[in-house]
C-alpha positions, -999 to 999 in steps of 0.1 A, spaced: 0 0 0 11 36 -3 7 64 30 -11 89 10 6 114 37 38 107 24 33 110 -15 29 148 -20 66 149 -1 82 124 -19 74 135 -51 88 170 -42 120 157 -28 122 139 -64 110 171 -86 80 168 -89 55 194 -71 26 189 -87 9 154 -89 -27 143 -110 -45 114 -91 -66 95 -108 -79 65 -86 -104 47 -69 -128 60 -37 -102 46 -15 -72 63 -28 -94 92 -27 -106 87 6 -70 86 20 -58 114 7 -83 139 19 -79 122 54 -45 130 53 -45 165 42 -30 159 9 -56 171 -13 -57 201 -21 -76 204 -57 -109 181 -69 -121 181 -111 -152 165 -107 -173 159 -137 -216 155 -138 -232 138 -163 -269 143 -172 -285 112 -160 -301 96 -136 -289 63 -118 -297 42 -82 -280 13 -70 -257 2 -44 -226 26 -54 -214 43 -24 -200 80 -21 -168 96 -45 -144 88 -14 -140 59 11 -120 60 37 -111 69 77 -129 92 93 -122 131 91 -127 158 117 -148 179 101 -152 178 60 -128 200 39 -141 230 27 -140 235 -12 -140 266 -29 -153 262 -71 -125 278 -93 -144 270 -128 -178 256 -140 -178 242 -171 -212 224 -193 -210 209 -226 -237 194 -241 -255 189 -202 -223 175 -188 -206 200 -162 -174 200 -156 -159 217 -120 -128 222 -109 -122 229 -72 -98 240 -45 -93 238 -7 -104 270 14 -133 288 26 -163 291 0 
């Protein structure tokens, strides 16, 4: 497994200081718990869907939930795309 605490670090002390993450709701999950995330693109689609799929991110309990500020709002065709950083709305 990887400590999602220590990525953002690593990558840095390699040169690399900026990181795209593109993974699952646990991978999510663990980085918000650990403070490491500090930009979400999320992306709606138009439709309508139920079943057993749980929330965006899975993983140990946080505090309080991190507050998200929406940088841009973009729709094509019905689908929005947002972008989002950390910070007060």
């Amino acid at each position: 497994g990887v400590d999602p605490a220590r990525i953002m670090p690593e990558l840095v002390r390699r040169g690399h200081p900026r990181a795209l993450c593109e993974g699952g709701p646990r991978l999510l999950g663990g980085l918000i718990a650990a403070g490491a995330l500090d930009e979400l693109c999320l992306s709606l689609a138009p439709r309508l869907a139920a079943g057993a799929a749980g929330r965006i991110s899975r993983g140990p309990e946080i505090a309080a939930p991190a507050e998200l500020r929406p940088v841009s709002i973009l729709e094509d065709d019905g689908f929005l795309f947002t972008r989002y950083t950390r910070g007060s709305a």
